[in-house]
N, C-alpha and C positions, 0 to 999 in steps of 0.2 A: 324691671318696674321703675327702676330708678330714672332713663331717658322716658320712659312713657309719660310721666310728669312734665319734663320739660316739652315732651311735644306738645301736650294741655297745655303748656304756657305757652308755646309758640300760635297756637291755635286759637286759647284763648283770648290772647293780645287782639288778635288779625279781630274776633266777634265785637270783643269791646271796644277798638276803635271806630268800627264799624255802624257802631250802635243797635246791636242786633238783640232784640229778646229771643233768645231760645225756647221753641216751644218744647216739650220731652214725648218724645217718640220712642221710644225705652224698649230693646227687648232683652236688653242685658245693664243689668246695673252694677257697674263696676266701683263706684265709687258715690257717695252723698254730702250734700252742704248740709253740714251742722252749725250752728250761730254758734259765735267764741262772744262777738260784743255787741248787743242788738243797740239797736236807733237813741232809743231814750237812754242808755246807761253814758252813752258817748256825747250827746249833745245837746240833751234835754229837750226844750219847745224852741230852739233856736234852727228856725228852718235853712237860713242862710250857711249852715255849716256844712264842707262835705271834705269825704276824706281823700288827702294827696298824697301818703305815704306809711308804709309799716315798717317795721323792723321788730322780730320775735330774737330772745337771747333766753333758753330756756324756756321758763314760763311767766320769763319776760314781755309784755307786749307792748309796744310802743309806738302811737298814730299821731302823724305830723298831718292836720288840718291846714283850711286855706285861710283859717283868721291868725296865723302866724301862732299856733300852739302844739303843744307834746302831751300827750298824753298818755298817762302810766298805768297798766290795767298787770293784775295777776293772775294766769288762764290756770286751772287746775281741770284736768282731765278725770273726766268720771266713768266706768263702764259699768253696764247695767249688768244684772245675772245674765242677763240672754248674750251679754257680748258688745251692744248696742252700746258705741263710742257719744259723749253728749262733754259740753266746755261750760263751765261756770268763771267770768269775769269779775275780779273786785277791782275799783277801781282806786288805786292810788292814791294818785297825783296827777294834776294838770300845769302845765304851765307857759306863762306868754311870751316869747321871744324878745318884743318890744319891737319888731319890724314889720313892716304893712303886707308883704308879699308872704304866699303860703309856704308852708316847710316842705322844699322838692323832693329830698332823700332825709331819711334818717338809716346811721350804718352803730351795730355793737363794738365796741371795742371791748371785748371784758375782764381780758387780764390789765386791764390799765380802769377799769371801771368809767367808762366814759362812754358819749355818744357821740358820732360824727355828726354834723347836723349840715345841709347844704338847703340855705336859705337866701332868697333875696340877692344869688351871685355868689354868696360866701360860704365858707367852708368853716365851722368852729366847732369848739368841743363843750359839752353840759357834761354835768355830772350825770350817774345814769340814776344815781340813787334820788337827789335832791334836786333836778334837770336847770341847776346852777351855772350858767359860763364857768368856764373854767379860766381864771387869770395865769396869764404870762408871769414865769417867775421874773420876767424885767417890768413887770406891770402892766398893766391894760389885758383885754381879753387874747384869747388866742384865734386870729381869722387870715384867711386867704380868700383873699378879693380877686374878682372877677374869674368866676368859676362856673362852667360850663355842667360839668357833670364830672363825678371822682367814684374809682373805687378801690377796694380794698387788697392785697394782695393777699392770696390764703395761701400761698408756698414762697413765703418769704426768702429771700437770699439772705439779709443779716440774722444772724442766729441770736438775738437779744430780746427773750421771751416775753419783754416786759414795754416793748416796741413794736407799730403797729405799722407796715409798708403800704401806703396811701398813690393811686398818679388819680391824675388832674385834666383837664380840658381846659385849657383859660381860653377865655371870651373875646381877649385884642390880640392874640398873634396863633398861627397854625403852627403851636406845640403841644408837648404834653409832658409835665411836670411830675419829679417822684418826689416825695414824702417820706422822710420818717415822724412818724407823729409819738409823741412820750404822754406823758402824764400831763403837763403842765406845757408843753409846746410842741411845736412844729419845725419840721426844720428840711430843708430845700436840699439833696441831695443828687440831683439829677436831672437836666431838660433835653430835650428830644424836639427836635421841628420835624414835621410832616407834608408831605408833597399838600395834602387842600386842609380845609376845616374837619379835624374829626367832630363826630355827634354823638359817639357814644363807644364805652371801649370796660375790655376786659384785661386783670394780669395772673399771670401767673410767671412766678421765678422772674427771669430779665426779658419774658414776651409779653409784647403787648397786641390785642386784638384789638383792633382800629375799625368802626366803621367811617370812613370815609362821605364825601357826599356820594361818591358813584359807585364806591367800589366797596370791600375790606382789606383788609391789608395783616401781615403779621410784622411785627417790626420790634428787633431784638436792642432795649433800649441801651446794653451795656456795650455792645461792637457797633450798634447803627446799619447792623444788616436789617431787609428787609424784604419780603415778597408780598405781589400782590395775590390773590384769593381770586373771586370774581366778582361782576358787578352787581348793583342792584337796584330799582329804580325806587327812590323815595315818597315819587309821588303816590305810588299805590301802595307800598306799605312802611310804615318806622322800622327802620336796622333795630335787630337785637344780637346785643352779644353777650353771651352766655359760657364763664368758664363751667366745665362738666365735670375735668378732672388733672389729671397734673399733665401741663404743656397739651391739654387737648379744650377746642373751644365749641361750641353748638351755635351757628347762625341763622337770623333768618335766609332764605333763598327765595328764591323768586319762584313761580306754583304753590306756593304754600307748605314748601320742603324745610325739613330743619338738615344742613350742611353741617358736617364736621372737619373740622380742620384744626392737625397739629401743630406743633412747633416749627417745624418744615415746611408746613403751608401744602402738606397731603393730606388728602380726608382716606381714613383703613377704615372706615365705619361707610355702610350704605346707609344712603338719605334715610331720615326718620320722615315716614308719613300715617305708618299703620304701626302696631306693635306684632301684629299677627297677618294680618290682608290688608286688599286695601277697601275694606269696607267701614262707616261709621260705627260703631259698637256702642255709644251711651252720648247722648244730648242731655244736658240739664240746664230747667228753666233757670234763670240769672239776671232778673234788671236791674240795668244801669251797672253794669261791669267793668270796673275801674281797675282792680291789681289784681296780678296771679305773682306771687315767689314761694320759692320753697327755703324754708328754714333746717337745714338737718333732717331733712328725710318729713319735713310737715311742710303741706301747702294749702298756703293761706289767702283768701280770696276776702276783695275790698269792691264795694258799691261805693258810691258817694256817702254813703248814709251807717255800713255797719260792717262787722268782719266773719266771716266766718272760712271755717277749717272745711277743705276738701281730703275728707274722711273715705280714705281705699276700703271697699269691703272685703273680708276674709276670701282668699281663691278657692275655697272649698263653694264659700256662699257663692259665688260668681260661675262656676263649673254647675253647682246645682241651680242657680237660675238660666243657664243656655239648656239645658236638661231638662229643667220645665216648659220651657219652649221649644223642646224637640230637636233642637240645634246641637247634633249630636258631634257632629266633626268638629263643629267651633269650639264644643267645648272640649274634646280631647287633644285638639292644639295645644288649643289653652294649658291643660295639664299636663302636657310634653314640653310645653316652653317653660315650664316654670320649674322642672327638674332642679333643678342647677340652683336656682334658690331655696329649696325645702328638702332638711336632712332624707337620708335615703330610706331608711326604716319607714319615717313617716309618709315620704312619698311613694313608697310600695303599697303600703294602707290604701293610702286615696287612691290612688293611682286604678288599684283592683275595684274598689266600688264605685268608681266613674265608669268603668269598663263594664261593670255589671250591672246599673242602672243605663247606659247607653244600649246595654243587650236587651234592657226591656222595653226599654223604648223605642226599638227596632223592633222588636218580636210584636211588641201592641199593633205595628206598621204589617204585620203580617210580610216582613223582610227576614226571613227565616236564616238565608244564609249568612248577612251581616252579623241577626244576633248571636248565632253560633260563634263566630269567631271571637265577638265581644264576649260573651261568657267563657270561651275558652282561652282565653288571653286573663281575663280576671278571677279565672279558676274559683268562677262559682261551685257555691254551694248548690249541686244540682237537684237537693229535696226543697230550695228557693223558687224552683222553676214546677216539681213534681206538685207541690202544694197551690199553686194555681187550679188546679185539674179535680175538682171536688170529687172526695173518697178513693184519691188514687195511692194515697200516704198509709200506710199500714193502722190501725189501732194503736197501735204497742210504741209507735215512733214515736220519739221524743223531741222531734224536731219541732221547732218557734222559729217565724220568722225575723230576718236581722230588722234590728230599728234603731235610725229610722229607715221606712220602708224604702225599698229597692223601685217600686213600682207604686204606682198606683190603682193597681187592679187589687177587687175583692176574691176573684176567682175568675174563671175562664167565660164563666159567663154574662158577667157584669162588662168583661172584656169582648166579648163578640154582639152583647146586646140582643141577643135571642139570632142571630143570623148563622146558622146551623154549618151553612158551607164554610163559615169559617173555623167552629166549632172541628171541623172535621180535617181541615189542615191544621188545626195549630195541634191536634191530636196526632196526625203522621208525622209532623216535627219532633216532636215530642220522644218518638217511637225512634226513627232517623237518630236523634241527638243520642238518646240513653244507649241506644244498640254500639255508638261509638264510643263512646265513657264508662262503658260497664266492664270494660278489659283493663281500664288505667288508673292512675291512684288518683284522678278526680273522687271516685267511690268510696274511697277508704273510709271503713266507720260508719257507711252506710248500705253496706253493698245489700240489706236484707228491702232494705224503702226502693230501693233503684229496682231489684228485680222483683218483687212483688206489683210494684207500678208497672212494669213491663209485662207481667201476667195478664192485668187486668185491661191495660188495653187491649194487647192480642187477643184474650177472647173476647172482647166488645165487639173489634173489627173486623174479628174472624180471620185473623194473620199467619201465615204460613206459617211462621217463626215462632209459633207459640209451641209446638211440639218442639224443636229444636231444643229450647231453652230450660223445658222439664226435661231433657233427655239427657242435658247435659251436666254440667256444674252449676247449681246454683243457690241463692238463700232466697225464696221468697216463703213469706211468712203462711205459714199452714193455715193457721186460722182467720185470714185475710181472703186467701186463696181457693178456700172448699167453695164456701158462698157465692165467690163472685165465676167458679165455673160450672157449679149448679148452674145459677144462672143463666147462663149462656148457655147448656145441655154441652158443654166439653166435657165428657165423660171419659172419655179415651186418654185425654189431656189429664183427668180429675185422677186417673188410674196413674199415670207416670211421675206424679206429683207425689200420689202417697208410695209409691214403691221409692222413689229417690229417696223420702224419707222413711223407709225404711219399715211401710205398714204395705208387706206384700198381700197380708190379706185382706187387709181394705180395697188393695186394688183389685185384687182376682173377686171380690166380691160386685164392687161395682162394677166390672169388665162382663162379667156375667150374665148379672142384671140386664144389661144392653144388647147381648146377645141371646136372651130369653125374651126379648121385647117389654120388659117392664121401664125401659130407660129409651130413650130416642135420643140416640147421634149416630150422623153418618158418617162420620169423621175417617172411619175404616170400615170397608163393604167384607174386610178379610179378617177380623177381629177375632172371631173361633180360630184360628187361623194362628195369630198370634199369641193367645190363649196358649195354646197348646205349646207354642216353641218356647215362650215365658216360663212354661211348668217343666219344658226339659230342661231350663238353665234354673233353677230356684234351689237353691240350696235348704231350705226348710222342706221336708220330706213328708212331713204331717200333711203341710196345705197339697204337698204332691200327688197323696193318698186321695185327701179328700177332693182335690177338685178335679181327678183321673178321672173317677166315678162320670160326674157330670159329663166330661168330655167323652167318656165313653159309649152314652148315653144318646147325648145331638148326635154324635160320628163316630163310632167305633171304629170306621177305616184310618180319619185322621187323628181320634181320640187315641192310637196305640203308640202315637209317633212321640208321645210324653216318655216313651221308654224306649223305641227306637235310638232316636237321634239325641238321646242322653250323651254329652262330653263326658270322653273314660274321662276326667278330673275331677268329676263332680264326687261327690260319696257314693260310691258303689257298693258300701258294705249292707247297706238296709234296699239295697236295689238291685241286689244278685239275678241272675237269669231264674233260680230254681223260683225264688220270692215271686216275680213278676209272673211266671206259667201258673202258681198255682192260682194267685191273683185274678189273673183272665180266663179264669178255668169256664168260668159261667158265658165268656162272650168269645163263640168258637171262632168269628171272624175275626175278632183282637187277637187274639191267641193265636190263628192260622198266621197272620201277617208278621207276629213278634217270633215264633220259627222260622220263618222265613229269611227273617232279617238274622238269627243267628247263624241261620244252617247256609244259606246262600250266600248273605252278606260277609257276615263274620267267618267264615269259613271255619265254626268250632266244632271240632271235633270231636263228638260226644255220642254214644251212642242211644240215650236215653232222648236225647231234643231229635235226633234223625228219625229213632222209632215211633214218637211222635208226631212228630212231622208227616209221615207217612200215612199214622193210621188218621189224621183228618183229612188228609187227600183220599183217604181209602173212603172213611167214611162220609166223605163229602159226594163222591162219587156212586155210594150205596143210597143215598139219599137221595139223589136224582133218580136211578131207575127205578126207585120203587116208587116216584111221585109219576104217575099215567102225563100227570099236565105241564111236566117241566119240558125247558126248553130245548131241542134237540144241539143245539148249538153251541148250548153250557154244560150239558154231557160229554159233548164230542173236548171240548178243552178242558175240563175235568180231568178225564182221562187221559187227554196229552201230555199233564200235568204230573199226573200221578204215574206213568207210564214212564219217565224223561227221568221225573226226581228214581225212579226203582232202579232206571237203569245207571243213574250216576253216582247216585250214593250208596258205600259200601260198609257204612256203620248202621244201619238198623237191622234189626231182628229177621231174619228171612224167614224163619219156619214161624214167628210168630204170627206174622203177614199173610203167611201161606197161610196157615191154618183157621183166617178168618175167610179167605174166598176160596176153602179148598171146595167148597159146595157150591160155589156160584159159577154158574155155565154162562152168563153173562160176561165176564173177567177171565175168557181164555188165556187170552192176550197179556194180562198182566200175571197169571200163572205160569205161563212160559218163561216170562221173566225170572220170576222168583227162582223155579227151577234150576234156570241158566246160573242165578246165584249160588244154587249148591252144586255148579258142577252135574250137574242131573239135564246133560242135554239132549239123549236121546229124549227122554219123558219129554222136554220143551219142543224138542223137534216132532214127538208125536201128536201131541195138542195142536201144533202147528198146522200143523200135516194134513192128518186124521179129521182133526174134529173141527179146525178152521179152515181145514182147506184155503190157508193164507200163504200160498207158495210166495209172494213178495216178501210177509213179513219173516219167514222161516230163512229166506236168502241173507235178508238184514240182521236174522238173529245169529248166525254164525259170523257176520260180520263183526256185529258187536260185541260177540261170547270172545272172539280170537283175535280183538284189536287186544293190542300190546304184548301178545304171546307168539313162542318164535314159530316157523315157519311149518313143521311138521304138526303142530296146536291145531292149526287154522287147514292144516290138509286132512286133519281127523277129522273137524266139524263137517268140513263139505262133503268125506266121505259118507258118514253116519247120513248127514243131507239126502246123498245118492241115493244109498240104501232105502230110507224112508221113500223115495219116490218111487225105485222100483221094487224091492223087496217085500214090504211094509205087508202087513194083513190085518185088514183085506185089503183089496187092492183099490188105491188112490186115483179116481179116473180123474184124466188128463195130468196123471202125473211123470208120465212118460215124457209128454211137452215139455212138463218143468223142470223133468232132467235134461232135454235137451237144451232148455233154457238157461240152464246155471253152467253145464259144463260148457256152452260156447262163451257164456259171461265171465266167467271163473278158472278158463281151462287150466293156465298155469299153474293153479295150487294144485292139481288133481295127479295122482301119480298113474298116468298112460296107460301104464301094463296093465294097472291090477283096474282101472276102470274097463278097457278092453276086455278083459275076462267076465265082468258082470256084465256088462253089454248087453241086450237080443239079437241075438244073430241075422235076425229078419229086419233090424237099420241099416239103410241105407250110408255108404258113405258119403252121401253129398249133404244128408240131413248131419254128420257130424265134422262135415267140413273144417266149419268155422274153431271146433273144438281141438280135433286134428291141426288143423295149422299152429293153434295157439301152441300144441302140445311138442309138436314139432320141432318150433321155432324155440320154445325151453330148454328140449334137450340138446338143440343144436348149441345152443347161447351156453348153457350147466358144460358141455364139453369143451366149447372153444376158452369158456372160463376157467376151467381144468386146465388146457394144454396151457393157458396163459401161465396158470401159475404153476405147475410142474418146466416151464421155461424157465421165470424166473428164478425158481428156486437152482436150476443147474444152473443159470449164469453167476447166481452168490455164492454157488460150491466150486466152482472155474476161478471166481475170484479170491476164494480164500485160500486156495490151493498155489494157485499165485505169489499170494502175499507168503504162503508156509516157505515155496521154494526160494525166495527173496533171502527171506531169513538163513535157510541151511547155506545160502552161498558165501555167507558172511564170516570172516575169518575170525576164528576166537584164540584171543592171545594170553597168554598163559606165563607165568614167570615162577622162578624159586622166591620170590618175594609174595606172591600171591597162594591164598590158600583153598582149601577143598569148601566148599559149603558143605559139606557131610561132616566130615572128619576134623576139620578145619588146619590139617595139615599142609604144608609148603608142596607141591608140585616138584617131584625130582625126574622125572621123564614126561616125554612130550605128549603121549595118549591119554586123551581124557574123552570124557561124554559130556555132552551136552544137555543142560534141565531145559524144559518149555523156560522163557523169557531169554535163552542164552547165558545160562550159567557155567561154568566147568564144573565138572567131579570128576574125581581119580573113577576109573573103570570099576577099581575091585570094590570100592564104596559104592556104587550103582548096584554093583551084582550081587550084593549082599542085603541090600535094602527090597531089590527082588526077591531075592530069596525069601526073606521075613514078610514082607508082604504080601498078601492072598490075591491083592486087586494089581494086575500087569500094568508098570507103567510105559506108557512109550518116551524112547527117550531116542537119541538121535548123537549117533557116533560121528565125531568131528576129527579129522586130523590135523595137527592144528603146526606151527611152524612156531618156535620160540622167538 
């Protein structure tokens, strides 16, 4: 901020010599003329007065006019509650020089209490207080004649605080004079000549910045080193040189550039033309603009006629008027440039609500994806953004907007202006923005306003993500949320809401309703559906009772799957198999389906669920033949049914079963079964036989009687079979055929001989051909399978015979150190006998052990060699 003054003055200068009234074209006001000395307090009705110079010390002010006077004013700064900077003037003292020419410079000296006064060529000192000459302690005033232009050195070399370092321009020769200036004199310490005429010049330490006529220069007055800078032309504008800071100086340049140049005569600073861009930022109206200096960080501007303070306004005020004007990047330059000057705590403050009144002013832009980032950078308050959206903020919130306002919108609609399409994007931003913030600690503190808000748009707009969001984790507010999905007929939605929190019978009731058509959503075509799979996972067992019923009711095929597909995890003590049979006692298709699922599914083995199980296939299958009009189709798989289940399952009651179709001649077929259960096959084979003349199924039934039984089982079944075809009384016509038909189908199980002896001697042998070969070809195979293993078994008796003689050829050695395993005496002659594994024994302990023993062992005499 501090160069940004001096570029105003460099800029400045250039308008008011120029003579330019600025008009103000303003969209950012960064600074305002406040009046310190108006017209009348400074000159009264004396038109002819105008002012030539200031100098401020404090609240000091001090204006040298062109009637050769000084003028003494006291400025006391005043700020209003609102902040509003304003300068109240008393005026002093005035006083007259005594010389005809105006006062050109006035300079503070204030540790020595005096003023430098450059008048009419000369250089003297006033008191500051009583603006008195100050007499020479050898007498007479104190002055330096012929003087161009002087200033003051503010990084003195002499260290005598009480001594002011002054250079000089003199007017008859191209030098420049240093000064020490005291209290009461002056005194010449130093001259310096210079390549042309200087016009105007700056010091610091032993540099002096030189404007030249052509050029600048830096020119080091205590070694008389020098360099030149560059040039600049006079005619188009007056040189200034401006010290800014220690051994660094601020030039004019030519373009209307302010140059910086060192002590070295290198500029490390880029040209000053913009603080920010290179665009104007604030014109202010100004006639007749005579001075710009800055005093200690104040700068003070002079017409001909009056003074006033160029008063910076607050950068808060300056950030919120480019904000006002939509000028959103300029103002967050703005507040990035000025870091470095405003504590860090405070600039995080501003910092986030520049960011987040720029978000709104992007978003009003219908610039969705800027303002996103601006509010996610300034970690809005995102119920800031929810409360635009009328009635999207829950009742119970307690949220108030920050003030002062972020925005200028009343609501979302004061912001679209009735234009609905926009209404309906800044709604999908909205939906976009929360969907991404509702996972992070943006939320925190409010996560119940964020998801409730996100309720109530989705079902506004009929959003996919509105089931998602009740199915998940979430806090939106119940009593916010019933309302507003009535509303909208999200009833399905309205059901996953009250189960999340934890009112499963609120939901089973409303889920209902919908599928009783007292409720319209179509939100799920499969709802019954889900229903049901809900009531197999619900851990409350009452509502499972009570809303079975119901489901039982619409669909007892899929109303029985509430006890089906029950997780074994759930409580199964109040939901036992016995509980639930007698439960669907009243709905025989619920019931038929839930044995099924124990007996087929579950594979439990019980004999009470199989016994039943059966007798509703039984009685289902009674119930068809006795209806004239039922469908012959649903009988026929009835009974496949019940036929399949008799023959595989081996837990229900057989003689129970029997004795419910021992009268019906319709269920031949399923009494041959039962039969076969107790082992009762001829009976099955007669029924078979006899009275169904079902020679196929009677073939299948010894199949099925003598699967898993061994091979003489299943040659008994076929026999008894034979029998019944030929035997049987009375006699089975065309059962003759069906003996020839099994034994050429079956001949291998049949035992040759003894079928040959029942034979009728009047068959032909080419009618039993095919039976004959099969029978043939058995016993050739049953024989050559014989010799096989009556082989093998002598090549393992060859072999172990073998292995015996191996062994007897094996020498057994024998010592007087080694002893009898019988006796366990020493070996005193070389005869002994051999035990199986190749043990010795003395003989007569062999023959003794014989003796005593009833069972003959074999043992094996060895002669052995010591």
């Amino acid at each position: 901020m501090y160069f940004f003054f001096f570029w105003m003055y460099l800029m400045l200068i250039g308008y008011f010599n120029c003579s330019v009234d600025a008009v103000a074209e303003m969209s950012v006001k960064a600074f305002e003329l406040v009046p310190a000395v108006e017209r009348d307090l400074l000159m009264g009705d004396k038109a002819r007065i105008n002012i030539e110079c200031i100098e401020c010390c404090g609240k000091h002010l001090y204006v040298g006019t062109n009637d050769c006077f000084i003028h003494h004013f006291l400025l006391d700064e005043v700020a209003s509650p609102m902040g509003k900077l304003s300068y109240t003037a008393q005026k002093l003292l005035n006083k007259y020089l005594g010389l005809k020419k105006p006062v050109a410079e006035l300079r503070a000296a204030s540790a020595l209490e005096r003023l430098i006064v450059l008048c009419d060529g000369m250089v003297f000192l006033v008191d500051m207080v009583t603006l008195e000459s100050v007499p020479s302690a050898a007498g007479g005033g104190v002055k330096i004649r012929g003087v161009i232009a002087f200033c003051v050195n503010e990084n003195p070399v002499n260290g005598d605080p009480f001594c002011v370092e002054m250079a000089i321009l003199s007017s008859k020769r191209r030098t420049v004079q240093i000064y020490m200036v005291h209290k009461d004199r002056v005194q010449l310490v130093k001259e310096v000549s210079t390549p042309e005429q200087p016009c105007a010049l700056s010091l610091d330490g032993y540099f002096l910045c030189l404007a030249l006529t052509t050029q600048y220069m830096i020119l080091n007055y205590n070694t008389g080193a020098s360099q030149d800078l560059f040039p600049y032309n006079s005619e188009e504008r007056r040189p200034i040189v401006k010290r800014i800071s220690r051994e660094e100086f601020l030039l004019a340049a030519p373009g209307g550039l302010g140059m910086f140049a060192n002590a070295e005569g290198v500029s490390q600073r880029a040209p000053v033309s913009c603080m920010l861009d290179q665009q104007l930022k604030q014109t202010l109206s100004f006639r007749d603009g005579h001075i710009l200096q800055d005093f200690e960080g104040k700068v003070i501007l002079a017409s001909t006629k009056a003074v006033y303070v160029l008063v910076p306004l607050p950068l808060e005020r300056q950030i919120q008027d480019l904000l006002a004007s939509h000028r959103v990047e300029e103002a967050l330059i703005l507040m990035e440039g000025a870091q470095r000057n405003i504590p860090k705590d405070k600039f995080q403050v501003l910092h986030r609500r520049i960011l987040q009144r720029a978000g709104f002013i992007q978003f009003g832009k219908l610039q969705f994806q800027e303002a996103k980032e601006h509010f996610r950078k300034g970690e809005l308050d995102v119920r800031e953004l929810i409360s635009l959206y009328p009635l999207l903020l829950p009742a119970s919130s307690s949220f108030t907007r920050f003030h002062p306002p972020l925005h200028e919108f009343a609501d979302l609609n004061h912001l679209a202006q009735g234009d609905q399409e926009k209404v309906l994007q800044c709604k999908r931003f909205l939906i976009s923005y929360l969907k991404e913030v509702r996972s992070t600690e943006v939320v925190n503190g409010c996560r119940e306003d964020v998801d409730t808000a996100l309720l109530k748009l989705y079902a506004e707009q009929d959003h996919d993500s509105l089931l998602d969001l009740l199915a998940s984790e979430n806090a939106c507010v119940l009593a916010d949320s019933v309302p507003c999905l009535e509303k909208y007929h999200k009833y399905f939605a309205l059901g996953l809401l009250y189960h999340y929190n934890g009112q499963d019978s609120a939901a089973l009731q409303v889920w209902t309703r919908v599928v009783n058509g007292d409720l319209q959503d179509s939100t799920r075509s499969d709802l019954f559906d889900y229903i049901v799979d809900f009531l197999c996972c619900c851990s409350n067992l009452d509502l499972v009772w009570k809303y079975a019923d119901w489901a039982l009711q619409k669909d007892s095929t899929k109303g029985v799957h509430i006890f089906i597909r029950r997780p074994l995890s759930t409580n199964q003590s109040e939901l036992n198999p016995d509980k639930v049979i007698s439960y669907l006692g009243k709905n025989k298709q619920a019931l038929l389906l839930y044995l099924e699922h124990l007996v087929l599914e579950k594979k439990i083995q019980k004999e009470k669920f199989h016994t039943h199980l059966a007798v509703l296939y039984l009685e289902r299958v009674l119930s068809l033949l006795s209806d004239s009009s039922a469908d012959a189709e649903a009988l026929t798989k009835a009974r496949e049914r019940l036929q399949a289940f008799l023959r595989e399952s081996n837990m229900y009651r057989v003689q129970f079963l029997l004795g419910k179709i021992e009268d019906c001649e319709q269920l031949l077929l399923e009494r041959a079964t039962l039969h076969g259960k107790l082992e009762e096959h001829d009976r099955a084979l007669h029924i078979l036989v006899h009275k169904l003349r079902d020679f196929p199924s009677a073939e299948a039934f010894c199949v099925w009687a003598s699967s898993g039984r061994d091979p003489a089982y299943r040659q008994r079944l076929f026999h008894l079979l034979l029998e019944e075809y030929l035997g049987g009384e009375p006699r089975v016509g065309g059962g003759e055929m069906a003996a020839v038909d099994v034994l050429n189908r079956h001949g291998e199980v049949f035992d040759a001989v003894r079928v040959l002896r029942v034979l009728p001697e009047s068959w032909s042998l080419q009618l039993l051909r095919p039976f004959l070969n099969r029978a043939i070809r058995a016993s050739m195979h049953a024989r050559h399978t014989s010799q096989i293993a009556v082989g093998l078994a002598h090549s393992e008796n060859v072999q172990l015979l073998h292995d015996r003689l191996k062994e007897r050829k094996k020498p057994i050695f024998v010592s007087e150190k080694k002893g009898c395993h019988l006796c366990h005496n020493t070996f005193k002659e070389p005869d002994v006998v051999c035990l199986p594994g190749g043990v010795p024994v003395h003989t007569h302990c062999v023959a003794q052990r014989i003796k005593d023993s009833p069972t003959k062992r074999h043992l094996t005499n060895s002669s052995n060699h010591t």
